[in-house]
C-alpha positions as CSV (number, residue, x, y, z in Angstrom):
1,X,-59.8,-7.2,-43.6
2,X,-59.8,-3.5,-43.6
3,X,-62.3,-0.9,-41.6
4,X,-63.9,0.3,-45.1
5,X,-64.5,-3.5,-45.8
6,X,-66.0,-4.3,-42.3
7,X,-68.3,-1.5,-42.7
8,X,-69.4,-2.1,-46.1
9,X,-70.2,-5.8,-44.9
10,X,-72.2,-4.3,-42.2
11,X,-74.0,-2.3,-44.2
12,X,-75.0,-5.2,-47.2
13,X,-76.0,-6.9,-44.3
14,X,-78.1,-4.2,-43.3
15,X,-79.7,-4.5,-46.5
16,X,-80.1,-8.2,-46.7
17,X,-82.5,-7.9,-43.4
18,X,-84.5,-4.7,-44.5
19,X,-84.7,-5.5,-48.1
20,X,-84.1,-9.1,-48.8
21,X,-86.3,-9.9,-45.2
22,X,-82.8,-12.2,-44.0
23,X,-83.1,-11.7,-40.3
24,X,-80.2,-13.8,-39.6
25,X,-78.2,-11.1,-41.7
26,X,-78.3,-8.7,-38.6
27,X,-76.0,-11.1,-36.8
28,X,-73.4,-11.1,-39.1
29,X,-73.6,-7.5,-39.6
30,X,-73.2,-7.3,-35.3
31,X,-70.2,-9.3,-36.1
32,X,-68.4,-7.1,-38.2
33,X,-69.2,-4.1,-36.0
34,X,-67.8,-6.3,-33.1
35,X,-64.6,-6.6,-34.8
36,X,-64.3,-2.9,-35.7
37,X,-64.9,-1.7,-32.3
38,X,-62.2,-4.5,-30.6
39,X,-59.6,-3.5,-33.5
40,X,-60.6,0.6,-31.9
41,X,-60.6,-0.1,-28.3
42,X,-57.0,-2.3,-28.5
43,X,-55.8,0.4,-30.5
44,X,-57.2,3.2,-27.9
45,X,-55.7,1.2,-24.8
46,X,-52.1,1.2,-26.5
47,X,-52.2,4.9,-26.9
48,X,-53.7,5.2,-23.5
49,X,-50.6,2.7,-22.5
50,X,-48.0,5.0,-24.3
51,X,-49.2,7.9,-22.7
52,X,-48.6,6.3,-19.6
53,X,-45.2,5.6,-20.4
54,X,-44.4,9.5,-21.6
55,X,-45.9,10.9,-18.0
56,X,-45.7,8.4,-15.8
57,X,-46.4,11.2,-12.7
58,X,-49.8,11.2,-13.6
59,X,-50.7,7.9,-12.8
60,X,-53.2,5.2,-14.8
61,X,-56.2,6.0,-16.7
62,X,-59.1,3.9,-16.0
63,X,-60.0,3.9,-19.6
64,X,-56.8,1.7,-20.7
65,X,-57.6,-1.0,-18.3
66,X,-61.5,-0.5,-19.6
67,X,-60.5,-0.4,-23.5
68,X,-58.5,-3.8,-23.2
69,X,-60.9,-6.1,-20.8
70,X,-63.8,-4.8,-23.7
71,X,-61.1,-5.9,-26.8
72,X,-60.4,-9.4,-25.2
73,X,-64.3,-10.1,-24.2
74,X,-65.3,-9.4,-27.7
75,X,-62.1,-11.0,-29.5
76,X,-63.2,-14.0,-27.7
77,X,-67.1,-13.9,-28.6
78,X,-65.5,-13.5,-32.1
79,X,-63.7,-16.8,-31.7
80,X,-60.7,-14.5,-32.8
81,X,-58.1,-16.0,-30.6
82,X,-54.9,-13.6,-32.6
83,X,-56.8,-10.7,-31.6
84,X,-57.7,-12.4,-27.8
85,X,-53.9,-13.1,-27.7
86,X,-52.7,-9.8,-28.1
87,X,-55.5,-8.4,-25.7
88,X,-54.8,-10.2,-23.0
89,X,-50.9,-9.2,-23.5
90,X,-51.5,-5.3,-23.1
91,X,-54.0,-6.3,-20.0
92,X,-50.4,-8.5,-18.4
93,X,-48.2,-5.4,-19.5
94,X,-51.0,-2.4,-17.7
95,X,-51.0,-4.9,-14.3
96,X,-47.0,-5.7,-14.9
97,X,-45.8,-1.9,-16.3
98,X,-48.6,0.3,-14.4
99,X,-49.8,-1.8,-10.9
100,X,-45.9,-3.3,-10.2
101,X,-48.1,-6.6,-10.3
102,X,-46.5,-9.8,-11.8
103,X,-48.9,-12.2,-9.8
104,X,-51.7,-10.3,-11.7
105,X,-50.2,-10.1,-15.0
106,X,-48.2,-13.4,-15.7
107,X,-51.7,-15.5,-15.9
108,X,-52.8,-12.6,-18.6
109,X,-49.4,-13.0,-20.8
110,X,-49.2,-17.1,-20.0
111,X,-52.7,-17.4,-21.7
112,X,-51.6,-14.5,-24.5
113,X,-48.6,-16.7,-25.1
114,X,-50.8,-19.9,-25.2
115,X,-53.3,-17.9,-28.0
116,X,-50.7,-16.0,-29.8
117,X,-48.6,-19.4,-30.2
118,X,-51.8,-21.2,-31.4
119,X,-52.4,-18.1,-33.9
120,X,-48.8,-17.9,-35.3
121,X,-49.1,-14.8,-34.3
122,X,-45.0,-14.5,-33.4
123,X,-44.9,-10.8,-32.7
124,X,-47.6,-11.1,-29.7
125,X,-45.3,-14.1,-28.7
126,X,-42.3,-12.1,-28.6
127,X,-43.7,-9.0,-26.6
128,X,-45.7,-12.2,-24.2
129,X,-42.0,-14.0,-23.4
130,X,-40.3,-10.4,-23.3
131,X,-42.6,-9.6,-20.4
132,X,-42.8,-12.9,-18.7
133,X,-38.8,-12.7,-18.5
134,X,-39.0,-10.0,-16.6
135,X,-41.2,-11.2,-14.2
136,X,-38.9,-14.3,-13.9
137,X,-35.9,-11.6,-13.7
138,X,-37.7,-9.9,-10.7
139,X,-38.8,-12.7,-8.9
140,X,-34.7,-13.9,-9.2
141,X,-35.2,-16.6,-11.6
142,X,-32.3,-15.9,-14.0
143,X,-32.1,-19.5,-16.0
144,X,-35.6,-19.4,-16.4
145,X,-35.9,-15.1,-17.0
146,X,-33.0,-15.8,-19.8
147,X,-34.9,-18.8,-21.6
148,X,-38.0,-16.5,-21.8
149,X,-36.0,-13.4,-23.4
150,X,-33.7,-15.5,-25.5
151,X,-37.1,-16.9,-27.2
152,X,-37.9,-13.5,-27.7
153,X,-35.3,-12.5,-29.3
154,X,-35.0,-15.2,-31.4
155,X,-38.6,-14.5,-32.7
156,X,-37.6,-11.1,-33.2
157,X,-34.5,-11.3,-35.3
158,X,-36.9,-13.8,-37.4
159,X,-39.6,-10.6,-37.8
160,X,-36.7,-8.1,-38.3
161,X,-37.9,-6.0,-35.7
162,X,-34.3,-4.6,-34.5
163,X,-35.7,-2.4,-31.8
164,X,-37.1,-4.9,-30.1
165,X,-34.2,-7.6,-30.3
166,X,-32.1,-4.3,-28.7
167,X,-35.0,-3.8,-25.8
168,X,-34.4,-7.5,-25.2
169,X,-30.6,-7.3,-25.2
170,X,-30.4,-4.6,-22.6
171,X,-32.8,-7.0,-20.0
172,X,-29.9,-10.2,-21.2
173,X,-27.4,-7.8,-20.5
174,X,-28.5,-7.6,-16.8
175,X,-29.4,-11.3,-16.5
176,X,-25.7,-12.1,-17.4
177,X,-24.2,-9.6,-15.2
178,X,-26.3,-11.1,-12.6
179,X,-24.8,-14.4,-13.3
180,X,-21.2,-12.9,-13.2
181,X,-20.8,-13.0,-17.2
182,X,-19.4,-9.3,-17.3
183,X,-17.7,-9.7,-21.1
184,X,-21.1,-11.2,-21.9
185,X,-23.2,-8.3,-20.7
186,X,-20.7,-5.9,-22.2
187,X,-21.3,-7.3,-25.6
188,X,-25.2,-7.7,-25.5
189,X,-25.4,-3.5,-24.7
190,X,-22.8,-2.7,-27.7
191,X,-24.9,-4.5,-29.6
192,X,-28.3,-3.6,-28.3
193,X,-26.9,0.1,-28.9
194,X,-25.9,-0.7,-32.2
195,X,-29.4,-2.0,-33.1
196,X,-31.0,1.0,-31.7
197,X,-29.0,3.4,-33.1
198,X,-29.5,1.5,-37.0
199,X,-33.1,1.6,-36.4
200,X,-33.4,5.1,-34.8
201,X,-34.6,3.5,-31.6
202,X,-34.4,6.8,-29.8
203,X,-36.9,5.5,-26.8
204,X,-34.6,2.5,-25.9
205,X,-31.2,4.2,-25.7
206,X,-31.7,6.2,-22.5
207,X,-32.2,2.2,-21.1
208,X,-28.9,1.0,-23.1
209,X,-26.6,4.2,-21.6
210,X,-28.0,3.1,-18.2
211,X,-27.2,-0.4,-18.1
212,X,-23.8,0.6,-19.9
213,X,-23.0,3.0,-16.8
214,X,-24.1,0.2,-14.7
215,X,-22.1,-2.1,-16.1
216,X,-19.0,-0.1,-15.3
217,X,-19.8,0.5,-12.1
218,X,-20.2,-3.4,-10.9
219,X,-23.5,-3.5,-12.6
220,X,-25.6,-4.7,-9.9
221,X,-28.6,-7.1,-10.9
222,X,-31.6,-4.5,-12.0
């Protein structure tokens, strides 16, 4: 349902109470405005996120960690458990991307992945088993880190979403070299470069020309 539609809800409802005397009409109408304002505040927080990612000197703003706790708490009183999902995956990736926390941010993307994978929402379940395969990368779990970004991927080829199947490719590409599968990881970055380049993935191929260097150099586990 779009904004306009939300709004216009809100407001029949509006007029249902003053003019029709329906006092349970105002709750629906709160309703609606909840759902607006969690659709605005995930939206803010990913901006806020990007940001982040663009100047990374400057540190976190408080407001991204605010905007994404508020989305979640309402998404839940909604019973919207898509829209909790996703939440809860941007407040794993600001403790995971931001903080440098993984004991913080796997129980926010293992209970995104639970929702999202409830919701059919298989984008959110991508981006959820993307980040918990890094954890599982960082913590040395490679079998299990793998499984996680292999799901992803496959979920991702399934969307057509080529820039994220070559994100994901550049993290398998380390995972095999740290399992001493060299060819392997040579093959996952031509591809993952390929990918990027077809789908003008300008922000991943800095990553891609790293791990390629790497990889000629011995490619130590990232």
């Amino acid at each position: 349902m779009s904004v306009d539609e939300r709004f216009e809800r809100a407001r029949l409802c509006y007029e249902r109470s003053v003019f029709g005397g329906d006092a349970a009409a105002l709750a629906a109408a709160d309703q609606e405005l909840d759902a607006i304002e969690a659709d605005l505040a995930l939206s803010r927080g990913r901006v806020l996120h990007a940001r982040f990612l663009e100047r990374r000197a400057d540190g976190e703003d408080p407001r991204e960690s605010a905007l994404f706790e508020r989305a979640a708490e309402l998404y839940r009183n909604l019973g919207d458990e898509r829209g909790e999902g996703e939440a809860l995956f941007w407040i794993g990736v600001l403790h995971q991307v931001i903080r440098d926390d993984d004991a913080a941010a796997v129980p926010a993307l293992e209970r995104s992945l639970e929702l999202a994978t409830g919701a059919d929402d298989r984008r959110t379940m991508s981006y959820a088993l993307r980040h918990l395969g890094i954890a599982e990368h960082r913590a040395g779990r490679l079998d299990r880190a793998r499984e996680r970004l292999e799901r992803s991927t496959r979920l991702r080829r399934d969307l057509d979403f080529p820039a994220g199947v070559a994100a994901n490719l550049v993290g398998l590409a380390y995972i095999a070299a740290g399992q001493d599968r060299r060819d392997e990881a040579l093959t996952l970055i031509e591809e993952a470069s390929a990918l990027a380049e077809a789908a003008a993935a300008k922000g991943i191929i800095p990553s891609i020309d790293e791990a390629r260097t790497a990889l000629t150099n011995g490619f130590p586990p990232a």
